[in-house]
C-alpha positions as CSV (number, residue, x, y, z in Angstrom):
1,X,-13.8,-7.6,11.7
2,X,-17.6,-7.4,12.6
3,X,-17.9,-10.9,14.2
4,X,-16.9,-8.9,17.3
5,X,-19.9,-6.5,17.8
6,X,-22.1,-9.5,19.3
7,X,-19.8,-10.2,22.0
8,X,-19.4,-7.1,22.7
9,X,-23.2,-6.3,23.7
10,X,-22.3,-9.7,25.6
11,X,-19.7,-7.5,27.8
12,X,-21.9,-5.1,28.0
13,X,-25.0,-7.5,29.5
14,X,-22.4,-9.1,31.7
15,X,-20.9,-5.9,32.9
16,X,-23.3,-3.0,33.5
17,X,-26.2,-3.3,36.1
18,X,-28.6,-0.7,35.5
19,X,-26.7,0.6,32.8
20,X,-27.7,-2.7,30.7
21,X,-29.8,-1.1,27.7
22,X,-27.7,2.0,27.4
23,X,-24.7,-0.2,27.2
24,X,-26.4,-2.6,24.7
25,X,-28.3,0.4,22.4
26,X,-24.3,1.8,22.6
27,X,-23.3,-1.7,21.0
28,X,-25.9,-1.5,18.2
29,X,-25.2,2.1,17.3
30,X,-21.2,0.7,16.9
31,X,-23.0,-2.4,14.7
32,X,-24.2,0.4,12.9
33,X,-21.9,1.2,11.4
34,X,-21.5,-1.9,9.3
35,X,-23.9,-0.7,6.8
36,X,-22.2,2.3,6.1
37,X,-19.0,0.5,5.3
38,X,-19.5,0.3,1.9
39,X,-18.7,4.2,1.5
40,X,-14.9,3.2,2.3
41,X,-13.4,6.8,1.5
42,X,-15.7,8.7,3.5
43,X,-15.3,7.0,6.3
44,X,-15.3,10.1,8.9
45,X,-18.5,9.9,10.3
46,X,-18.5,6.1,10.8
47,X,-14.9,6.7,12.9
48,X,-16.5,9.5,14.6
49,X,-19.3,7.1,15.7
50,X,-16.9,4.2,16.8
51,X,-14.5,6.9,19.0
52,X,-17.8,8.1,20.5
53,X,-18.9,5.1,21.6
54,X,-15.6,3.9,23.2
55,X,-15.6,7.3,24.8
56,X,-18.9,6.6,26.6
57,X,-18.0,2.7,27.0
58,X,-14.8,4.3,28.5
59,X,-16.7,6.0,31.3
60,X,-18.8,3.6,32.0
61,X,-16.2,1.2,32.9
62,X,-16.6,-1.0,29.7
63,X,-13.1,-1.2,29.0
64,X,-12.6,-4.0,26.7
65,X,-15.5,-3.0,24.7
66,X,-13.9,0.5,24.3
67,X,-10.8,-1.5,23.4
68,X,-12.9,-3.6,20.7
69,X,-14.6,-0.5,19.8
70,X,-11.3,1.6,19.1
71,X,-10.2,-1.1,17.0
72,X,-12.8,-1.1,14.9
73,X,-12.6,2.4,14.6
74,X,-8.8,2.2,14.3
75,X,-8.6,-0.1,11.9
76,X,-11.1,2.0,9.5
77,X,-8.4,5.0,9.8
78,X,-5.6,3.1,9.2
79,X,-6.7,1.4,6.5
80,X,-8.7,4.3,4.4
81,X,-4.8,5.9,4.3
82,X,-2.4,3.0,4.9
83,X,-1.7,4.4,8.5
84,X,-0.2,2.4,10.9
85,X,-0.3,5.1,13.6
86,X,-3.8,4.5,14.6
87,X,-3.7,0.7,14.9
88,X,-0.3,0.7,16.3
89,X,-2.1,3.3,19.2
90,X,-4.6,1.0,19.9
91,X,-2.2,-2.0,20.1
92,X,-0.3,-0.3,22.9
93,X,-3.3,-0.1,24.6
94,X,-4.8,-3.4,24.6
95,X,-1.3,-4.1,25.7
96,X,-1.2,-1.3,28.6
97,X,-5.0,-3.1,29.3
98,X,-4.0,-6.6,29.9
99,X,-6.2,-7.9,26.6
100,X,-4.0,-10.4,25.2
101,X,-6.4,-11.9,22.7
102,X,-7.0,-8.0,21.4
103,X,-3.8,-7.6,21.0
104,X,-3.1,-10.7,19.0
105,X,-5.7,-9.4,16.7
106,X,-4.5,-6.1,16.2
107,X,-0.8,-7.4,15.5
108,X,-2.3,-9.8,12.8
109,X,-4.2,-5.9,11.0
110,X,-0.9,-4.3,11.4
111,X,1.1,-7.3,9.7
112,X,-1.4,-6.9,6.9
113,X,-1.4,-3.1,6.9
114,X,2.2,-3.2,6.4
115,X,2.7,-5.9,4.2
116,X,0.0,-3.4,1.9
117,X,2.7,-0.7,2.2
118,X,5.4,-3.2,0.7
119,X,7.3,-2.6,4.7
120,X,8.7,-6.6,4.5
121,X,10.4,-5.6,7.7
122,X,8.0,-4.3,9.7
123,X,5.5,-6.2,8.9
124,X,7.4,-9.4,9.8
125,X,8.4,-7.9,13.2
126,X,4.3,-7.6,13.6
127,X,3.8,-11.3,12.6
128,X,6.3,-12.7,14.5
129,X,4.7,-11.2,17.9
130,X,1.4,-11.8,16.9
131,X,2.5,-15.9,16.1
132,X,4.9,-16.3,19.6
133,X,1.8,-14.7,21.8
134,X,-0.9,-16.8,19.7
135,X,0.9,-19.6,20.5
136,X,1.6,-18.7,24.5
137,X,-2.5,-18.4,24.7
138,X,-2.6,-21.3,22.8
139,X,-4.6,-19.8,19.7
140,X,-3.1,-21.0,17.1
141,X,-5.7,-24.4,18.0
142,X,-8.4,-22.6,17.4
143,X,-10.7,-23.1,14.1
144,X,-9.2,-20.5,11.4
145,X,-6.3,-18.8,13.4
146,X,-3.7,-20.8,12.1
147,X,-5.1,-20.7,8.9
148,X,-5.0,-16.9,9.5
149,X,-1.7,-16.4,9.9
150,X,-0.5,-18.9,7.5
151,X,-2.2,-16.6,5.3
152,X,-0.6,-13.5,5.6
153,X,2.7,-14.7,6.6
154,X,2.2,-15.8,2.6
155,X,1.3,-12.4,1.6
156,X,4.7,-10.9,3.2
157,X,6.6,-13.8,1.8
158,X,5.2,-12.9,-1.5
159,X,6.5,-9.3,-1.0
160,X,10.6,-11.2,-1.8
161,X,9.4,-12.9,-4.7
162,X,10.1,-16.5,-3.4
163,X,7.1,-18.4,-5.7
164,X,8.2,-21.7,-4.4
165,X,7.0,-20.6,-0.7
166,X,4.0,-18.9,-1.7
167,X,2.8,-22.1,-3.6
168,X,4.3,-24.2,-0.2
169,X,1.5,-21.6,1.7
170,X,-1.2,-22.8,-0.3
171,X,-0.7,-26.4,-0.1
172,X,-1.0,-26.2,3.6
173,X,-4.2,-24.1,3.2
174,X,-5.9,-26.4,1.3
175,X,-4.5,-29.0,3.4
176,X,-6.1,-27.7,6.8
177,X,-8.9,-26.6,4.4
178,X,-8.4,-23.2,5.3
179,X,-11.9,-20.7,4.9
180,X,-12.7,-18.4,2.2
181,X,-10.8,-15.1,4.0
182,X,-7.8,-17.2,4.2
183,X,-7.8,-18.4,0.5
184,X,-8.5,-14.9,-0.5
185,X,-5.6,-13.5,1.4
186,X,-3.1,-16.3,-0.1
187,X,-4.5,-15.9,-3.7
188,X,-3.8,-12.1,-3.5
189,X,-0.6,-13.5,-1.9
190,X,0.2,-15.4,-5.1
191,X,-0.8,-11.9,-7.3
192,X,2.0,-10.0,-5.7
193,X,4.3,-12.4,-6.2
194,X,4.3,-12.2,-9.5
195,X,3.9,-8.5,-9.5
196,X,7.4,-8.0,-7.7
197,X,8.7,-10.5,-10.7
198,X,7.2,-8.0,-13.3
199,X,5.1,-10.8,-14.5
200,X,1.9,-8.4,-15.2
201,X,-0.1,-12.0,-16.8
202,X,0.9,-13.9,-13.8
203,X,-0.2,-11.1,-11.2
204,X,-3.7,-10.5,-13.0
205,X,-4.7,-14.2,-13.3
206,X,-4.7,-14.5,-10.0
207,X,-6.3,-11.2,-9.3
208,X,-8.9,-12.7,-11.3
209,X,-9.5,-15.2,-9.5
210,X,-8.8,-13.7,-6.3
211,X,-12.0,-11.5,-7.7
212,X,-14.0,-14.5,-7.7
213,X,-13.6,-14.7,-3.8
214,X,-14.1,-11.2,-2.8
215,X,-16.6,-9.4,-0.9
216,X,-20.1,-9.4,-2.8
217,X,-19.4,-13.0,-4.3
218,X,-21.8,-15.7,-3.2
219,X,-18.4,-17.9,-2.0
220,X,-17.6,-15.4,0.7
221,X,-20.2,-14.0,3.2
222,X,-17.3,-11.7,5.1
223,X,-13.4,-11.1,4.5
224,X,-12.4,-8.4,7.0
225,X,-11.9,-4.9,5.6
226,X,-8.4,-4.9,6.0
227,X,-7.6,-7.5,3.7
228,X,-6.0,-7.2,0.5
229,X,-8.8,-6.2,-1.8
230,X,-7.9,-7.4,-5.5
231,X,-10.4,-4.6,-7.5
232,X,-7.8,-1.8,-7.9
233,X,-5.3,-4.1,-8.6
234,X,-7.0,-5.4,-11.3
235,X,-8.5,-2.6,-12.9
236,X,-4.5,-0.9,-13.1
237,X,-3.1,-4.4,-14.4
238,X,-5.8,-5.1,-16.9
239,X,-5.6,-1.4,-18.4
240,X,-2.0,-2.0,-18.6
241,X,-1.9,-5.2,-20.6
242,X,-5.0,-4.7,-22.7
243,X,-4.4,-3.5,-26.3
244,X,-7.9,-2.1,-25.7
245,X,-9.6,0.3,-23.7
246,X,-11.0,-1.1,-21.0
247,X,-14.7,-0.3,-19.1
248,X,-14.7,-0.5,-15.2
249,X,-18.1,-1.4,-14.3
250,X,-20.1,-1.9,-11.0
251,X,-22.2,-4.3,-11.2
252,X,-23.6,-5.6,-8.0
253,X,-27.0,-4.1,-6.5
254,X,-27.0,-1.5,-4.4
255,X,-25.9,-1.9,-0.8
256,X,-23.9,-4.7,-2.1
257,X,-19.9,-4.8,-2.0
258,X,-19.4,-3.9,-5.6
259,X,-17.6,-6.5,-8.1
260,X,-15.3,-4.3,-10.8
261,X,-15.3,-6.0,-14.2
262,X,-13.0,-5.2,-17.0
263,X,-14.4,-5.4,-20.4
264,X,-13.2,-4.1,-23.7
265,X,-15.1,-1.2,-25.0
266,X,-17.5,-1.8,-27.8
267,X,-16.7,-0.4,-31.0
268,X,-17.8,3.1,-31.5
269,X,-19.6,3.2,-27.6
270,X,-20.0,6.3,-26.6
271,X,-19.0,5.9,-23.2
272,X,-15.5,7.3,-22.0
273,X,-13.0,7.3,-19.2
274,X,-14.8,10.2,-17.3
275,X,-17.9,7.9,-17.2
276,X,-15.7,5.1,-15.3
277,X,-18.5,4.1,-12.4
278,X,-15.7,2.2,-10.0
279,X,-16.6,0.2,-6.6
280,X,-16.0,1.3,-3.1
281,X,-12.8,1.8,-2.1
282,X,-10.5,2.9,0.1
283,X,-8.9,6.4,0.0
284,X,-5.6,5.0,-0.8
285,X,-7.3,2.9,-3.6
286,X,-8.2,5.6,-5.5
287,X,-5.0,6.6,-6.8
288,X,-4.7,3.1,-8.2
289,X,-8.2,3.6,-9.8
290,X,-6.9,7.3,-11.3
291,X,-3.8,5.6,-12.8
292,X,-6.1,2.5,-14.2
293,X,-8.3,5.1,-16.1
294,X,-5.1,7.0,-17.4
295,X,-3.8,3.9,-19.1
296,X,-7.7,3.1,-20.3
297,X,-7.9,6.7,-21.9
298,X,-4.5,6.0,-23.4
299,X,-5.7,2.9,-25.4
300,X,-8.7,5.1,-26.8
301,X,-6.3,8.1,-28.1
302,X,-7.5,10.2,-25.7
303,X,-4.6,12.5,-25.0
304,X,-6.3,15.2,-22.5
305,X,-7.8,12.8,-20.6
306,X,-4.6,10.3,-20.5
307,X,-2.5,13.4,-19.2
308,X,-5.7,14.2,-16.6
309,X,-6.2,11.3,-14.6
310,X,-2.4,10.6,-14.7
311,X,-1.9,13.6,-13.1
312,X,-4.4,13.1,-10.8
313,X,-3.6,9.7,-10.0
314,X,0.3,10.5,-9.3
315,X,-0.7,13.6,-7.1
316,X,-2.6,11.8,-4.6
317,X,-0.4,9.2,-3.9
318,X,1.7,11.8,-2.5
319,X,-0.6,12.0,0.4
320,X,0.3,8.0,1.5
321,X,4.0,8.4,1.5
322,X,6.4,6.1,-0.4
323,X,3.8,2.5,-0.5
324,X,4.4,0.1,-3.0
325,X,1.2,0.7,-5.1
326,X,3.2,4.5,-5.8
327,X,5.8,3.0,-7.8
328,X,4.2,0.2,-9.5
329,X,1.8,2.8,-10.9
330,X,4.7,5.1,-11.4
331,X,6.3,2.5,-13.6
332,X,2.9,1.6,-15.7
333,X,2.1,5.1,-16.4
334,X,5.9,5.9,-17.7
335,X,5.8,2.9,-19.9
336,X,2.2,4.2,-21.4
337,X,3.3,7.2,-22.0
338,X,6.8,6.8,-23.2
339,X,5.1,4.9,-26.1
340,X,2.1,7.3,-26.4
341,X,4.4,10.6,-26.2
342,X,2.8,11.9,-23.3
343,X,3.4,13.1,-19.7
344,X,7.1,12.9,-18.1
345,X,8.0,9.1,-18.8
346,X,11.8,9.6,-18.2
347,X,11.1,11.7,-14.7
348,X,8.5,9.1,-13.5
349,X,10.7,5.9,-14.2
350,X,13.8,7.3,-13.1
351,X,11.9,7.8,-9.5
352,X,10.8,3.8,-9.2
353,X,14.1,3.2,-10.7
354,X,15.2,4.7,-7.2
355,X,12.9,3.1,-4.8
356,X,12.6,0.0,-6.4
357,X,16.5,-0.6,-6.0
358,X,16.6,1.1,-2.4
359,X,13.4,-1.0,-1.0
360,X,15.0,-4.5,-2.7
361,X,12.7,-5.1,-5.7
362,X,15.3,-5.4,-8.5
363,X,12.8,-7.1,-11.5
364,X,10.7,-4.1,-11.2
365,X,13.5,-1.7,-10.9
366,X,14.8,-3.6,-14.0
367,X,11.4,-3.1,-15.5
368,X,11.8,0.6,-14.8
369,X,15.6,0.7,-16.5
370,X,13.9,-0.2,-19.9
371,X,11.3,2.2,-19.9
372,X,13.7,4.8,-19.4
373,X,16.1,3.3,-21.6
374,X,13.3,3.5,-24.6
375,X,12.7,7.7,-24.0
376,X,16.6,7.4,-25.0
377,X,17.5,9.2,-21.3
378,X,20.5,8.0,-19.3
379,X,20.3,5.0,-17.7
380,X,22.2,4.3,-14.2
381,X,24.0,1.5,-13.4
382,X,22.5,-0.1,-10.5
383,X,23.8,1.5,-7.0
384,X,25.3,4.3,-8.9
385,X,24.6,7.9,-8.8
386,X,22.5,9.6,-11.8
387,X,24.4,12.7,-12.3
388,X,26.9,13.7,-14.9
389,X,30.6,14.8,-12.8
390,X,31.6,17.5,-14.3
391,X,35.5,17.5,-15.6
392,X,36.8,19.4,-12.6
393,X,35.2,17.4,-10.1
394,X,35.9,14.0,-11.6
395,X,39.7,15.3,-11.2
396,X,39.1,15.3,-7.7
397,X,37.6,12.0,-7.4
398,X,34.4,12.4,-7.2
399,X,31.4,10.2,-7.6
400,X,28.2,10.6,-9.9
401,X,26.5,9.4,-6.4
402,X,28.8,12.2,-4.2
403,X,27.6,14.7,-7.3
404,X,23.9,13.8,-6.4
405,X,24.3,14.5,-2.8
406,X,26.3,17.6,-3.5
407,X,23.4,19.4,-6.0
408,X,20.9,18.7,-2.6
409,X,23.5,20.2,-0.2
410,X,23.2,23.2,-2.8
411,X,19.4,23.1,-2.6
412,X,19.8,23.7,1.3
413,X,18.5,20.1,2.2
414,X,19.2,18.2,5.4
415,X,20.5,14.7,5.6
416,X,17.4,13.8,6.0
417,X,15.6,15.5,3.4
418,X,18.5,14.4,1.4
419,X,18.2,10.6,2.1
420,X,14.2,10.3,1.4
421,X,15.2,11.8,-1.9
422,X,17.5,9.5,-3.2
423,X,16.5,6.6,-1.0
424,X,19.1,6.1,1.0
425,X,19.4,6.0,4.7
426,X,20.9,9.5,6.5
427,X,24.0,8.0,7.6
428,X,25.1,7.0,4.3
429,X,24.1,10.8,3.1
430,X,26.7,11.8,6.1
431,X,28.8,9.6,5.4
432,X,29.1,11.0,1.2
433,X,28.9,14.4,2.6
434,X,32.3,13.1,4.8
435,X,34.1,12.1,1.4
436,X,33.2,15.6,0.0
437,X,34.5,17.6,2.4
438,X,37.8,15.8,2.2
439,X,37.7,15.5,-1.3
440,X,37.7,18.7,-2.0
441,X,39.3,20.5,0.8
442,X,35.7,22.1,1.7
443,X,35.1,22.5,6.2
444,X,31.5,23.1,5.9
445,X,28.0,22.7,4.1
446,X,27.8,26.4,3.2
447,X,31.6,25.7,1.3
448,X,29.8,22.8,-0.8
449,X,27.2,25.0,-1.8
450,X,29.7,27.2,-3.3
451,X,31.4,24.8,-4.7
452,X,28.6,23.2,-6.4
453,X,27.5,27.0,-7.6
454,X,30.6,27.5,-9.2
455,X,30.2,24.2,-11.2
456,X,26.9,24.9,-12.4
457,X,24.8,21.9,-9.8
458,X,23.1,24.7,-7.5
459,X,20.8,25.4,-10.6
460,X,20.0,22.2,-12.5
């Protein structure tokens, strides 16, 4: 992501007269903020910075910089919250500006930044028009771009669970002896493969390795901050496979992107869950981070602190909307404390159960089915509805799903509301709410919720 601060003082020696130091002290203040990247969740300042310094590139007629500059700052935003608004902003921009290259570059972040939401869709569309304009400004022949892309069409792949095509990735990686970034990207590629398999070994062997390659190794001098960063990841997977409790430590010096190592506790240490010293991260990391010491605190007996950082953990994924990471965690921290006896196991898995089998990840929503199944709770057939229809209902024909919809007409939702709640689309909530009404001779909303007052759904 940095490599672009030197051209840019370029632009500004090349483009401003009189204006030439101003313009080039502006470029250094942006470079700047490269040291301060390291505190990734307070990353207001640093934005604050970047916007500032587009604003006066901006009015000094050093458009492309401000472009570059907006990225930067962009890219910072969207990433500390797994935001596509920003980037997506700035894209239409560089588009509106004529800056081809840029906006190659920013389609390849938002491919990524999707992909990191577990959005296959959308972060295909992204590839596929930052591949076909690559190719029209012939890029792709340039050292490391194919290589690039390559690399995070892998990552998407990975997001179906196709193996076979991730490995097929890698071979022509290490056949066009792809750099560091790119390995990195495909390794982490290779760890969510396995993850969307349930395959918890498989995922953290290659985290492990992925580790090896990250920021603050000797192998790698700079991955850009965007990518797929394997420490969070590995902390939650190794808490939940370890019949231990497990230490996160930082370990490199300061000013130094941090390595996280797992370790077993020693017997008897003293240190506990609340001492966890974890490395930078971004603000959507920390959730992961929260959920990795919940399952640590749970190997050590520790039942407060277990119940703690879960909590913790769960509630501020809510402010990321429905990513990946969410349910993953959702479904590591039910299966911990369905064995432990702790927390709200059968509310938790039942929720990935949902999104799992709505977003087309049916190993992990299978995953989530046996957890349930072992807190002894009902357990829905795929594609079915959850609730029970009561006698008089089923007489009319209705469905356990058409029940569902009907107890959140009774709750005064919208089709909307109604849809992100059992995730489904709208038009299929319109289209249940459709059957209903002719089902059971209802003409309106306010009729269901009667209806489903009378049968006892309005209060459950």
């Amino acid at each position: 992501m940095w490599g672009w601060v030197e051209a840019a003082k370029a632009v500004a020696v090349r483009a401003v007269g009189g204006e030439t130091a101003a313009a080039t002290r502006e470029a250094r203040q942006v470079g700047a903020v490269r040291a301060r990247g390291h505190d990734l969740v307070n990353l207001g300042p640093a934005i604050r910075l970047l916007r500032d310094s587009a604003d006066r590139a901006d009015r000094a007629g050093l458009v492309e910089f401000a472009l570059h500059t907006r990225r930067v700052a962009a890219c910072l935003a969207g990433w500390s919250a797994l935001d596509p608004l920003p980037i997506e902003t700035v894209r239409n921009a560089a588009a509106a500006a004529r800056l081809p290259r840029l906006v190659v570059a920013i389609d390849a972040e938002l491919a990524e930044l999707y992909a990191a939401r577990w959005d296959r869709e959308r972060a295909h569309a992204a590839l596929w028009r930052c591949r076909r304009l690559a190719e029209r400004l012939g890029m792709l022949d340039e050292p490391g771009q194919l290589a690039l892309l390559l690399a995070i069409e892998s990552e998407i792949t990975a997001l179906t669970g196709d193996r076979n095509a991730v490995d097929g990735f890698g071979a022509r990686l290490e056949e066009s002896g792809a750099p560091d970034a790119a390995r990195l990207r495909w390794l982490m590629s290779v760890a969510m493969v396995h993850l969307v398999e349930a395959d918890l070994a498989g995922a953290l062997a290659a985290l492990d390795q992925a580790g090896a390659l990250s920021p603050g190794s000797p192998n790698v001098a700079s991955v850009p901050i965007g990518c797929f960063r394997p420490f969070a990841w590995q902390a939650l997977l190794q808490a939940a496979t370890s019949d231990e409790q497990v230490h996160l430590e930082r370990s490199s010096p300061p000013g130094e992107e941090s390595h996280v190592h797992t370790e077993a506790f020693r017997a008897g240490s003293p240190d506990g869950v609340s001492n966890h010293r974890l490395s930078p991260t971004f603000a959507w990391e920390q959730p992961l981070w929260e959920c990795a010491a919940a399952l640590a605190a749970s190997h050590a007996g520790d039942r407060d602190a277990v119940q703690e950082a879960a909590a913790r953990g769960l509630a501020r994924f809510a402010a990321f909307g429905e990513t990946g990471a969410r349910y993953v965690a959702l479904w590591l921290v039910s299966e911990m404390a369905a064995v432990g006896g702790w927390g709200e196991p059968e509310r938790w898995s039942r929720e990935a159960v949902r999104w799992f089998e709505a977003a087309g990840y049916p190993r992990l929503a299978a995953a989530c089915r046996s957890v349930l199944r072992s807190t002894g709770a009902r357990v829905p057939r795929r594609g079915r509805g959850e609730s029970r229809v009561p006698t008089a209902l089923a007489g009319l024909g209705l469905t356990s799903r058409e029940v569902d919809v009907l107890a959140l007409v009774a709750e005064g939702l919208t089709n909307k509301e109604i849809a992100r709640r059992l995730f489904i689309s709208p038009r299929t909530v319109g289209t249940h709410i459709a059957h209903l009404l002719a089902k059971t001779g209802t003409r309106n909303r306010r009729q269901l919720r009667e209806l489903a007052q009378r049968h006892g759904l309005a209060d459950r």
